[in-house]
C-alpha positions as a Markdown table, in Angstrom:
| # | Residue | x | y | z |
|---|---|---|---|---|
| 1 | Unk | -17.2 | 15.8 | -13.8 |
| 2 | Unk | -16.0 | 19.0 | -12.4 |
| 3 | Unk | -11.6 | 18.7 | -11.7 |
| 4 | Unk | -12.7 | 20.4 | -8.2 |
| 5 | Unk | -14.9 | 17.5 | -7.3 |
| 6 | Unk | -12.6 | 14.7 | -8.7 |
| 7 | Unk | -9.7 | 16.0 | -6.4 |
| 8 | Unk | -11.9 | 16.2 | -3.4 |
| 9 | Unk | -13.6 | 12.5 | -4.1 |
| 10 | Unk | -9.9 | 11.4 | -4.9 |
| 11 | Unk | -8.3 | 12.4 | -2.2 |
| 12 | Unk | -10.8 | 11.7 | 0.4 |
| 13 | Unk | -10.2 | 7.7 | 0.9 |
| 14 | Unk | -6.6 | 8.6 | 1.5 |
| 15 | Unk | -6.6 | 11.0 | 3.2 |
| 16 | Unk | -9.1 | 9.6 | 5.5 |
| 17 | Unk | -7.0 | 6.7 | 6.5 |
| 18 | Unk | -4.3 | 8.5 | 6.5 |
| 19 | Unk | -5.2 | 10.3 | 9.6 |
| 20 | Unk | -6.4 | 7.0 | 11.4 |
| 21 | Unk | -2.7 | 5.6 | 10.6 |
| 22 | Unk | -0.9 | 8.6 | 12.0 |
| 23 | Unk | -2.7 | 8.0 | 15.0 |
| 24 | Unk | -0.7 | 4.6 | 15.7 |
| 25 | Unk | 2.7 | 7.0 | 15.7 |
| 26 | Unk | 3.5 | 8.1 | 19.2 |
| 27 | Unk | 5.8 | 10.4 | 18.5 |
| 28 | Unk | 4.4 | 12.3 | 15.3 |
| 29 | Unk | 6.5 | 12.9 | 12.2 |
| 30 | Unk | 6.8 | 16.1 | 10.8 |
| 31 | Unk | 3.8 | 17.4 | 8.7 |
| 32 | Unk | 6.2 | 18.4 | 6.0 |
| 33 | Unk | 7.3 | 15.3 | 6.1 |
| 34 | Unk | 4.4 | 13.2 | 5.7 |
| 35 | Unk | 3.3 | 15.7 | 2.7 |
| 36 | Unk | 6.1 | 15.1 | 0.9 |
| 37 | Unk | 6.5 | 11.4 | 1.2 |
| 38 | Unk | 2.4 | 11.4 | 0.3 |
| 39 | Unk | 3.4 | 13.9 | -2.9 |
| 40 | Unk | 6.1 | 11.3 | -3.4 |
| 41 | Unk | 3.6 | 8.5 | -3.6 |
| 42 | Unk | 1.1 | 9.9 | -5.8 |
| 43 | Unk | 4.3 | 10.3 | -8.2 |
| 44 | Unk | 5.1 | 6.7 | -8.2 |
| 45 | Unk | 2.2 | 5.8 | -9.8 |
| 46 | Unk | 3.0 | 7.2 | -12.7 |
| 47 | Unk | 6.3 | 5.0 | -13.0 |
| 48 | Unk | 4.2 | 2.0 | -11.8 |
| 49 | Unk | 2.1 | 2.5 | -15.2 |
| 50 | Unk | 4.5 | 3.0 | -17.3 |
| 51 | Unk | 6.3 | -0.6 | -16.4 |
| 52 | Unk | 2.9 | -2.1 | -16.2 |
| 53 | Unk | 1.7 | -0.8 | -20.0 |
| 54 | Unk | 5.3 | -2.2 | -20.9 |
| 55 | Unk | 5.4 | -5.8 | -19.2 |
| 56 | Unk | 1.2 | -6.0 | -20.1 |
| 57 | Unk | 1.1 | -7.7 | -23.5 |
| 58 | Unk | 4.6 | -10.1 | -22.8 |
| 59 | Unk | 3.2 | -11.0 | -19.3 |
| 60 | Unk | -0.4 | -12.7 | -21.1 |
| 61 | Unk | 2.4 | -15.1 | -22.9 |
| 62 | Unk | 3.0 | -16.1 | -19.5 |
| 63 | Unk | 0.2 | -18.7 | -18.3 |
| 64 | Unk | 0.0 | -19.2 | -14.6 |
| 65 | Unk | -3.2 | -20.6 | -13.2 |
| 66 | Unk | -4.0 | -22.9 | -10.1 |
| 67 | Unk | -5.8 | -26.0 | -11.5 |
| 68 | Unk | -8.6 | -26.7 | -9.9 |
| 69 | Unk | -9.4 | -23.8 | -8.6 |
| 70 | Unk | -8.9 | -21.0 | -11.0 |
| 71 | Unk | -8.2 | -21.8 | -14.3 |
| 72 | Unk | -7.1 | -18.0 | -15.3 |
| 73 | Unk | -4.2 | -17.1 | -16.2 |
| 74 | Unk | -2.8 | -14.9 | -13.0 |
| 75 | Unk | 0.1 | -14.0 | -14.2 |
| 76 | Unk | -0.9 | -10.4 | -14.8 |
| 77 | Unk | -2.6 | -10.3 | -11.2 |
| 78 | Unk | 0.8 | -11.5 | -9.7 |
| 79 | Unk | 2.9 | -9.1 | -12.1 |
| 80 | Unk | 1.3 | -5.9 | -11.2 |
| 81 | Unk | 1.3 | -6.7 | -7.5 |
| 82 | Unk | 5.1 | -7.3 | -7.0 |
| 83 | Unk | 5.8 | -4.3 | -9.6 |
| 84 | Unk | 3.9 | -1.8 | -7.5 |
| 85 | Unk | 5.0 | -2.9 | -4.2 |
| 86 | Unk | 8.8 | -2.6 | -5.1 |
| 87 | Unk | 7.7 | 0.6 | -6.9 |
| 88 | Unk | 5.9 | 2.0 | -4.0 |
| 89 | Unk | 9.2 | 0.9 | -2.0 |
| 90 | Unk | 11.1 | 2.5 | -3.9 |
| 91 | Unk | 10.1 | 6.1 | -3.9 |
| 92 | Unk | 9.7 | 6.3 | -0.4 |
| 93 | Unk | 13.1 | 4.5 | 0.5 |
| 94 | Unk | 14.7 | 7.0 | -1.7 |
| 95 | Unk | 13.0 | 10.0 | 0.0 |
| 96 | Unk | 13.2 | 8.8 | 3.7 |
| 97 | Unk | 16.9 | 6.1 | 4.2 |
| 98 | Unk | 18.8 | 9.2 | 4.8 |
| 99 | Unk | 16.4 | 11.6 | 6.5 |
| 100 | Unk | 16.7 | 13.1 | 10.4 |
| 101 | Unk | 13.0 | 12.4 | 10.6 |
| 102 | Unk | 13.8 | 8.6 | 10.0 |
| 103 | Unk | 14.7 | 8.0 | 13.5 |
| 104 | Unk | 12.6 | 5.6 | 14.8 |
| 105 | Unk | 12.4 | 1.9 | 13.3 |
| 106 | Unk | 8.2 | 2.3 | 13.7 |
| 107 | Unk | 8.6 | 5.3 | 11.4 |
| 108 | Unk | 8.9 | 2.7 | 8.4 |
| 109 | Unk | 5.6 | 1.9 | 8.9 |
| 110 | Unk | 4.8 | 5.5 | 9.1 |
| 111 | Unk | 5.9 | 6.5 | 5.2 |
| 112 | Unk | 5.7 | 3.2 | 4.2 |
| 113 | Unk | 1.8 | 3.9 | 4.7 |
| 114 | Unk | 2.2 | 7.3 | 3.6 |
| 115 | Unk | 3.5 | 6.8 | 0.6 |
| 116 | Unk | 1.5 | 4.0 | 0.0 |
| 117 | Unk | -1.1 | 6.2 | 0.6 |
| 118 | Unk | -0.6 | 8.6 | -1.8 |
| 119 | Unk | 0.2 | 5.6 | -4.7 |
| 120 | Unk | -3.8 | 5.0 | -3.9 |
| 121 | Unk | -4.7 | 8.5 | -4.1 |
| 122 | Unk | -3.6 | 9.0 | -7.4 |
| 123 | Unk | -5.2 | 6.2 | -9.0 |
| 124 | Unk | -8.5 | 7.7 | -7.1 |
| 125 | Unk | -7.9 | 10.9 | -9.0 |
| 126 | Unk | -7.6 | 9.7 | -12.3 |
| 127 | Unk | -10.4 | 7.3 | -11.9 |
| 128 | Unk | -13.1 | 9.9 | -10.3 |
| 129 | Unk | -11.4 | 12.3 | -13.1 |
| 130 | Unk | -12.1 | 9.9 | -16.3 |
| 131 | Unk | -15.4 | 8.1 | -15.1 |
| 132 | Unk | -17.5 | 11.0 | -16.4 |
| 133 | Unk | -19.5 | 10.6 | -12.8 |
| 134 | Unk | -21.4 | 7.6 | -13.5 |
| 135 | Unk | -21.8 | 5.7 | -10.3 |
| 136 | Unk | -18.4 | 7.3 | -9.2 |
| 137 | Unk | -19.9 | 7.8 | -5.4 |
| 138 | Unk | -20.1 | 3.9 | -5.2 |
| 139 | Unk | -16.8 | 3.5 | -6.6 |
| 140 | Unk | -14.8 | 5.5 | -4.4 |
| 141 | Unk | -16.8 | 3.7 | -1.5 |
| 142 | Unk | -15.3 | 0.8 | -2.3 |
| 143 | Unk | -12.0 | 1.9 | -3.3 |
| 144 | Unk | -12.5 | 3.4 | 0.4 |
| 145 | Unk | -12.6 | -0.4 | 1.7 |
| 146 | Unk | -10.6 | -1.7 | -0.8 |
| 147 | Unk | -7.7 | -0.8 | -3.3 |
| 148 | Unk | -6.9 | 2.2 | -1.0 |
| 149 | Unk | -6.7 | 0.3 | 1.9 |
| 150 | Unk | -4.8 | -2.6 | 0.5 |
| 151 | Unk | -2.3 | -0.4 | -0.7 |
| 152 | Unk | -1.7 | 1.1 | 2.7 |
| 153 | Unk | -1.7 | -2.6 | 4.3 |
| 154 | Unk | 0.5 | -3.7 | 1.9 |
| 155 | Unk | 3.4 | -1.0 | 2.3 |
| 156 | Unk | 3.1 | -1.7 | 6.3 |
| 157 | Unk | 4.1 | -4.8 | 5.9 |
| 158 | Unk | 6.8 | -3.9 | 3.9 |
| 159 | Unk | 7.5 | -1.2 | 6.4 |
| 160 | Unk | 7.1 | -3.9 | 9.4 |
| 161 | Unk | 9.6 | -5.8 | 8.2 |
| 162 | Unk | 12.0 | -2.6 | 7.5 |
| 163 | Unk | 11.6 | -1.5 | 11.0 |
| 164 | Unk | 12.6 | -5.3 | 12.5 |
| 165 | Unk | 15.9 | -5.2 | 9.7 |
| 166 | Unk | 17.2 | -2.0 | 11.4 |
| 167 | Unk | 16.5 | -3.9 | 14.8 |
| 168 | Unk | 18.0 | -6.6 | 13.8 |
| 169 | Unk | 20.9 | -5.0 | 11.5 |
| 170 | Unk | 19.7 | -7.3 | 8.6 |
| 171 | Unk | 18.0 | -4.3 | 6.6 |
| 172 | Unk | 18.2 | -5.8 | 2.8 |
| 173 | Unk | 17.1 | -9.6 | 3.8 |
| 174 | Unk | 14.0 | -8.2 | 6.4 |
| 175 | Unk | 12.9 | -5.8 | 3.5 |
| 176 | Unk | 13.4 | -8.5 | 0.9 |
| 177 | Unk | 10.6 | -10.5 | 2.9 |
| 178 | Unk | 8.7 | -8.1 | 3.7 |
| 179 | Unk | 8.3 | -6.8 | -0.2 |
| 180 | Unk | 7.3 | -11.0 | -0.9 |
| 181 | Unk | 4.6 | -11.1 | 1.8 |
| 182 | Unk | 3.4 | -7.4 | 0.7 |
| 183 | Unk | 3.4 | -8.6 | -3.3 |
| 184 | Unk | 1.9 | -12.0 | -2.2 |
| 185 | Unk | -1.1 | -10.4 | -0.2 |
| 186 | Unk | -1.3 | -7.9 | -2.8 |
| 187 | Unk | -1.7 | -10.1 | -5.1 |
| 188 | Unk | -4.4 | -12.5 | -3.4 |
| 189 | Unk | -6.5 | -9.6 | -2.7 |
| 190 | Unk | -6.5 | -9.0 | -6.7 |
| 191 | Unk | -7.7 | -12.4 | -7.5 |
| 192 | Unk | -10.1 | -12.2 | -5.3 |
| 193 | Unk | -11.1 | -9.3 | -6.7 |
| 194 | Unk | -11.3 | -11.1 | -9.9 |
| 195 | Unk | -12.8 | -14.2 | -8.8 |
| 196 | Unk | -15.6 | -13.0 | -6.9 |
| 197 | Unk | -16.6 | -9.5 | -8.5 |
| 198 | Unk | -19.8 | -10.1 | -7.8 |
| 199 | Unk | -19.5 | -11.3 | -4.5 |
| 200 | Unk | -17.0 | -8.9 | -2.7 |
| 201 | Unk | -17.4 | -10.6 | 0.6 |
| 202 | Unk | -14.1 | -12.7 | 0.2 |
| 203 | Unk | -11.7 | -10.0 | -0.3 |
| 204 | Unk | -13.0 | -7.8 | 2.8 |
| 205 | Unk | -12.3 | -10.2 | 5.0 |
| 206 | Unk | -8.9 | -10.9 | 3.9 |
| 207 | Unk | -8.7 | -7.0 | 4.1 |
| 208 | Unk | -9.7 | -7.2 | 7.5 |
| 209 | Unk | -7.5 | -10.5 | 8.5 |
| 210 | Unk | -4.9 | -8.2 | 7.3 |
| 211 | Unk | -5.6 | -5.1 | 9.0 |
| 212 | Unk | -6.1 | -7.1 | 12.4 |
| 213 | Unk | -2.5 | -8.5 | 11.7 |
| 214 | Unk | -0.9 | -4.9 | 10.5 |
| 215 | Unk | -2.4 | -2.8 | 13.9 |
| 216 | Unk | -0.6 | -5.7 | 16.0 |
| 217 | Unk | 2.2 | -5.1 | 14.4 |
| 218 | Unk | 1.9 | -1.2 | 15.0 |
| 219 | Unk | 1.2 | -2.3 | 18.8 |
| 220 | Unk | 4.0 | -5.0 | 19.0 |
| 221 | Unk | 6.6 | -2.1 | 17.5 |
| 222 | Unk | 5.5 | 0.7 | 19.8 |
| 223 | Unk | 5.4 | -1.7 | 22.8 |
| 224 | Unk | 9.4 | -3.1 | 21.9 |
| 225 | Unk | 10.2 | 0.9 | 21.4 |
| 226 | Unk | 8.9 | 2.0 | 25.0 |
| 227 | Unk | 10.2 | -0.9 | 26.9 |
| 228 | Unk | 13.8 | -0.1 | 25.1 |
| 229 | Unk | 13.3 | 3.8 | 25.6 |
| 230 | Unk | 12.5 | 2.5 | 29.6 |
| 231 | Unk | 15.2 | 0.1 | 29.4 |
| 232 | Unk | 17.7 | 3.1 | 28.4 |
């Protein structure tokens, strides 16, 4: 496949909800901005990997299963997810804790998606790039409705909590929880995945429980941030 129309099939599911997320900011952040924490996300995947191809082999050692119900080991599911939410974290903390543009608690969410965003992206590109174009249509369509949109759920609840730490003046312990519920929805979303390949039914609807809960927290944020600009 063509590297034109692996970078347009890559970057489309991003880029496509990345627009509908910037729509939740009132107060738009700068376009530079948002490319370079994006740029900045697509990045992090490559340190995700590495850490991932290191822990891989010592992390099958380590049997966690829930009897019963599924009898694989998920360690590696659970792994992955908490590495590349405190990844993801990570690179877009390190590009955004000190900037101007950071001046709005909401504006966590903001890059936290964006970056989050571009993590997905990436892994789109290299997948569209190294499939060879077999089926590749239907497996961006679900990336689309899937692993791309995960990833920007994810990060916004990581960025959700963020935004109530600097309200609350508790930064550390708020993103701390937030980077548990992120790596713990992650990772449920993966098993599902895994559980019910053929049968994809179970992990949309926890994508859309989660979506439902991450636009009312984009709502409850802008809502406190008017009433305390009104307030003011």
């Amino acid at each position: 496949m063509g590297v034109l129309i692996a970078f347009v099939l890559g970057f489309a599911p991003g880029l496509l909800w990345l627009a509908f997320f910037l729509k939740e900011d009132v107060h738009p952040e700068p376009r530079k901005m948002i490319a370079r924490v994006f740029i900045i996300g697509m990045l992090s995947t490559f340190a995700a990997l590495f850490v991932e191809l290191i822990i891989n082999e010592p992390m099958k050692g380590v049997v966690f299963s829930i009897p019963g119900i599924i009898n694989d080991n998920l360690s590696t599911f659970i792994a992955f997810a908490v590495i590349e939410e405190i990844i993801k974290f990570y690179f877009v903390w390190r590009i955004i804790h000190k900037s101007p543009y950071f001046d709005e608690p909401i504006d966590a969410m903001i890059y936290m998606v964006t970056g989050a965003l571009g993590f997905a992206t990436a892994e789109n590109f290299f997948l569209v790039l190294s499939s060879g174009g077999d089926g590749i249509f239907t497996v961006i369509l679900m990336r689309f409705i899937g692993a791309t949109l995960l990833h920007a759920l994810s990060s916004a609840v990581v960025g959700y909590m963020w935004a109530w730490g600097i309200k609350r003046r508790k930064i550390p312990s708020y993103i701390g929880w937030g980077l548990i519920l992120a790596s713990l929805a992650h990772a449920v979303f993966n098993i599902l995945v895994f559980k019910f390949n053929s049968f994809l039914i179970y992990p949309t609807v926890f994508l859309g429980v989660v979506g439902f809960i991450v636009l009312y927290d984009f709502e409850k944020l802008r809502d406190v941030e008017e009433r305390e600009v009104i307030s003011n």
